[in-house]
N, C-alpha and C positions, 0 to 999 in steps of 0.2 A: 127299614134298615138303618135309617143316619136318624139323628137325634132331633127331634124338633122342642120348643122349649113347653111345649104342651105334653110332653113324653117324661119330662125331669120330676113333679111329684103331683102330689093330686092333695095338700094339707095346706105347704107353705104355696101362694102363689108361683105359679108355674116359673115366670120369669125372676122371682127371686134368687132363684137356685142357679140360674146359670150364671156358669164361669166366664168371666171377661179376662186375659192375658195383660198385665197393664206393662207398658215396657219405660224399664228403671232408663234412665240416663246417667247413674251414679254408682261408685263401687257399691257394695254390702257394706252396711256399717250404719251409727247412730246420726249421722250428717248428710242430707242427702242435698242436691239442688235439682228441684225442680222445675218444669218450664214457666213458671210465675214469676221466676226472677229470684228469687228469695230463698233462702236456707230454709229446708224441713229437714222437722226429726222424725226420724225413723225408727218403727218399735215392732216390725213385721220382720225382722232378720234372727236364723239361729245363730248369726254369729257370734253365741254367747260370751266369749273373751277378745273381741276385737282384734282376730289373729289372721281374718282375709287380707288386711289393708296395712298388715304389720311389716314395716320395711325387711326386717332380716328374715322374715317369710317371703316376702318378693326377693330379696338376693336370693334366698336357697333355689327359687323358682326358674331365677334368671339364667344362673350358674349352672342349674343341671341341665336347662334346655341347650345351653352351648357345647355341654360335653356330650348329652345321649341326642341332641333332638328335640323335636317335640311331640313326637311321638314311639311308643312301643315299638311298632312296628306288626305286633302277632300278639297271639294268646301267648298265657306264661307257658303252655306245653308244646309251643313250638318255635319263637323266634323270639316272644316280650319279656321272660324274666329275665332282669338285670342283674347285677349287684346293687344296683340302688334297692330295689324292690327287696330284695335279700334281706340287707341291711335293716329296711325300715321294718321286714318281720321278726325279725328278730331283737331289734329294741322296744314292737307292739307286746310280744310274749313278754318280754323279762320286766316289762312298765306293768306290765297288768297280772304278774307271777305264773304266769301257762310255762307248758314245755313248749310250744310251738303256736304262732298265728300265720295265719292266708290272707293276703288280700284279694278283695273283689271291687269291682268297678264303682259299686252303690251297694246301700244298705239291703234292698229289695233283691236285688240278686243274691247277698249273702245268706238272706231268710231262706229264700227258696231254694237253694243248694243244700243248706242243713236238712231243712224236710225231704226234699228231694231226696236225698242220699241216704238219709238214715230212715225212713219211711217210709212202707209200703201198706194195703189194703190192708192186713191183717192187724196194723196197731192203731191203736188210738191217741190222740192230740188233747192234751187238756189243755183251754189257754185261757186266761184272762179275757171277759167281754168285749175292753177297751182295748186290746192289742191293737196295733197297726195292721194297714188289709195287707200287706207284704207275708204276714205270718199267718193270715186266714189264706190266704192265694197259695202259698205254700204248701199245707196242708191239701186244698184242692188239688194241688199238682202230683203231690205223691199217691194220691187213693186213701188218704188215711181217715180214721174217723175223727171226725171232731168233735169237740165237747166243751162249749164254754160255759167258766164257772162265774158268778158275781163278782162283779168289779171289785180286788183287793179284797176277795174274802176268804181267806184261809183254808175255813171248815167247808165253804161249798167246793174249794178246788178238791178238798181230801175224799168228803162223798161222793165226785165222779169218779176220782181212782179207785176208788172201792168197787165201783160197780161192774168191775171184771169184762166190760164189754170189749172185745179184743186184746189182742196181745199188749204187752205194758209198750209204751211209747216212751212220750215228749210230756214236760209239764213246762210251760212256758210262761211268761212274763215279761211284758216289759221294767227297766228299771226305774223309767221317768217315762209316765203315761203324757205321750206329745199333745193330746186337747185338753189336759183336766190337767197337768204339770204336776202331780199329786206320783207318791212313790210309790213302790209296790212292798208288800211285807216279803224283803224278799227272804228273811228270816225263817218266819214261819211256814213258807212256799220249800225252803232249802231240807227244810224238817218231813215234812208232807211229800216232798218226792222220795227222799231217805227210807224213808218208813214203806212208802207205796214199791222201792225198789224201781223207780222210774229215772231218766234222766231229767236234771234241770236244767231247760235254757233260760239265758236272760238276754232281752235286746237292751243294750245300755247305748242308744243313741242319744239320747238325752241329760244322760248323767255323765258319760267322759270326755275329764278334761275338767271336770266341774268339782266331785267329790274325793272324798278320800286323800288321804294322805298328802299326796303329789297328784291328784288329779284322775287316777285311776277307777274311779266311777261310783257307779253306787254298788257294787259289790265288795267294794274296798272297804267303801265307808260300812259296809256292815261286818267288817272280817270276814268276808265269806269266802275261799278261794278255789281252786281247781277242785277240790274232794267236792267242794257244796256246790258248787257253780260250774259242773265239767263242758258245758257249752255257753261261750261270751261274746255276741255279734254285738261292734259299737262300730260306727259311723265317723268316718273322716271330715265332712263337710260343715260339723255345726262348729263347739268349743275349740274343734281343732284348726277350722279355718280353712282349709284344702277340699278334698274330694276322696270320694272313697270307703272304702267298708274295709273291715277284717273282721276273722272268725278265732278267739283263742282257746286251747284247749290242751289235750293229750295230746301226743305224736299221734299214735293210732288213730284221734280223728282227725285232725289235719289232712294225715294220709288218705284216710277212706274220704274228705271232699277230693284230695285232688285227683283219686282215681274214677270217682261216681259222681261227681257234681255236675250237670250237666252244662249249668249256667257259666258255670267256672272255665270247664274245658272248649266251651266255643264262645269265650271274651276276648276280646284284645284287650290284651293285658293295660293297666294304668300308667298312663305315661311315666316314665323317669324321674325326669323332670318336678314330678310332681310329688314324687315320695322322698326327692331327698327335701324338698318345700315343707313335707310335713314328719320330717324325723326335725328338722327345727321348730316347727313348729311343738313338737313333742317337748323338746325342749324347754324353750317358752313357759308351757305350762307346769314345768319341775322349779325351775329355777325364778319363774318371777309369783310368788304368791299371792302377792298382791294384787296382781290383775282378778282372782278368785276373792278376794278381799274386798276387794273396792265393788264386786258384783253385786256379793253377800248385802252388802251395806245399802247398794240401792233396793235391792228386795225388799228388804226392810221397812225402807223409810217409803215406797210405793207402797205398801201392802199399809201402813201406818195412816199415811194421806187418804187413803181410799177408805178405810175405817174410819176416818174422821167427817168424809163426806160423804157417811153411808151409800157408796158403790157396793154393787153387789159382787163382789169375788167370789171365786170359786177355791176353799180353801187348798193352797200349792205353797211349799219352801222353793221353788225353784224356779227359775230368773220366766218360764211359762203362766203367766198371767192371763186367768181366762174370766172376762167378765161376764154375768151370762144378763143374755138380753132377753132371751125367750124365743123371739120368732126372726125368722129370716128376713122382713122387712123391717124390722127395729133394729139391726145389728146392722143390715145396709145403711139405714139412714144415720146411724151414728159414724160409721166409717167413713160415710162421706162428708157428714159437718166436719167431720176432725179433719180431713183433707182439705178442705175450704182453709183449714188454720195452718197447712203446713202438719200435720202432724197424721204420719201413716200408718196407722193399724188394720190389720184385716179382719172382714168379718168370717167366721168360720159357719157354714150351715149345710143340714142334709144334703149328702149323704155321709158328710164326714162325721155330724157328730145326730144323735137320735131330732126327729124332728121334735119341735118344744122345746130345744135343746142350745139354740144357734146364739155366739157369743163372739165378741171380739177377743182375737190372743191377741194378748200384750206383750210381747217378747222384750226383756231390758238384758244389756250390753255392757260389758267395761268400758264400752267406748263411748256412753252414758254419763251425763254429770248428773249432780242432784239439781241443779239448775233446767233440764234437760225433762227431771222428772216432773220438776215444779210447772213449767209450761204444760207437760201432759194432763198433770190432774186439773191444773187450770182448764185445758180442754175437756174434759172427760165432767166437770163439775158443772159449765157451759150447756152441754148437749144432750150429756145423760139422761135419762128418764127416772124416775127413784123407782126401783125394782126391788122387792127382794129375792132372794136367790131360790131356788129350787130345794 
């Protein structure tokens, strides 16, 4: 029944694979101190624009918990929706061009309520390989059929919609694949549901706050809006810095979560507090471009460094740096020399990503110098092993 570490896989060494909890002593962010005394950098955070540890993000934090609380109190259908909550859906719709967004507690809940709600046995799920297991589990919750197509490839998502097996569904995607940091075409994904007469969703937890225009995701950055994109679940807790999910879309479907969503209707709703944290936070990423500037720029010159010291990257534009090492004991052993240096990356391995597969993410930050970066590749050039990629 409970898990023993002889239960975890039968390829990578048994004890590879298990998870150890390691507990931070420091906010989120590129500065950590750890119990050695000494300043580490930190490369294992989403917090892609440095907006956790952002002072006028803690006053928004501070200031609503004095007016509402610190907590909701209830779900939003019985005691938790605020005006703050209000508020901050309706500056998520008009940031991201929807008639209306929902929030939910987490991303995973958000996933599973769409399936959930719009999904039953008789239709079928196209998704991307590399989706997150949030939109696989979802799927399993509604009865639907599943069907996944090759990672990022157009024609194989088109060929399953053809195949008429159940009633037309979901064509789903993420926008920024969270292990491989690589985008989805979501162009050609937007065309292919059109044609197939299906809906498309996109999970943009990875892209908002990062692309498009003012930050509005990677559906922005491809022009793609409510007509091409009628379902857009993105995530509160990474570029944004705060906590939280929202769904944007139609009225009609907003409506039909908050009347059928199961996840939805028995949450206690998100604290207060914590949405008017992240309508500044919203902010932030309108009005200061430069924090997306200065990210851009370490990308770059990380992705440049590591080409120069023949590292094996996994080709990504986005701040998801995935190095691939091959096996689960190569990814631990490099995690932990760089830990010896101050410098914290994690190693990713089965189940999350195919076994053979197992890599360090690199996660970089605006709160990141190039100084910052140069110590990494210094580390990373130290301990590496000369690999090439897959």
């Amino acid at each position: 029944m409970f898990m023993s570490p002889e239960s975890v896989g039968d390829t990578d060494c048994a004890a590879d694979l298990i998870r150890i909890r390691r507990i931070r002593e420091a906010p989120s962010g590129g500065i950590r101190h750890p119990d050695a005394g000494r300043d580490g950098l930190a490369f294992d955070s989403n917090d892609y624009l440095g907006l956790a540890t952002y002072r006028p993000v803690q006053e928004a934090w501070s200031r609503g918990a004095r007016i509402w609380g610190v907590g909701s109190g209830g779900s939003h259908l019985l005691s938790g929706h605020t005006r703050a909550h209000e508020r901050l859906e309706e500056a998520l719709a008009a940031w991201t061009g929807r008639e209306r967004a929902l929030l939910f507690s987490n991303g995973y809940m958000a996933n599973l309520s769409v399936l959930q709600a719009l999904c039953g046995k008789r239709h079928r799920v196209v998704q991307d390989r590399l989706n997150h297991a949030s939109l696989w589990d979802g799927v399993r919750l509604s009865g639907a059929r599943l069907r996944r197509y090759a990672h990022g490839k157009v024609e194989d998502a088109e060929r399953l919609l053809r195949s008429g097996e159940g009633a037309p569904g979901l064509l789903v995607s993420e926008g920024v694949f969270s292990m491989d940091g690589d985008w989805a075409p979501l162009t050609g994904l937007a065309a292919a549901a059109r044609a197939a007469r299906v809906t498309f969703m996109v999970d943009d937890a990875h892209g908002i706050g990062i692309w498009g225009p003012e930050g509005q995701g990677t559906c922005a950055a491809h022009a793609l809006g409510q007509d091409e994109v009628p379902i857009l679940m993105a995530t509160l807790g990474k570029a944004l810095g705060t906590y939280g999910a929202f769904v944007a879309g139609s009225a009609a479907l907003i409506e039909t979560l908050i009347q059928r969503a199961r996840p939805y209707r028995y949450t206690t709703a998100l604290p207060p507090a914590l949405a008017e944290a992240t309508l500044i936070a919203r902010q932030c990423v309108i009005r200061e471009p430069e924090r997306r500037e200065h990210l851009f720029g370490l990308i770059h010159y990380f992705k440049t460094g590591c080409t120069e010291l023949g590292l094996p990257l996994l080709p990504s534009p986005s701040p998801i740096q995935p190095l691939w090492l091959g096996s689960a004991r190569a990814a631990l052993d490099v995690s932990r020399a760089l830990a010896t240096r101050g410098l914290w990356v994690p190693a990713i391995r089965p189940p999350t990503v195919p076994r053979g597969q197992a890599r360090l993410r690199i996660s970089l930050s605006a709160s990141h110098s190039r100084a910052n970066i140069d110590r990494l590749l210094e580390g990373l050039s130290d301990v590496c092993p000369r690999l090439n990629p897959p």
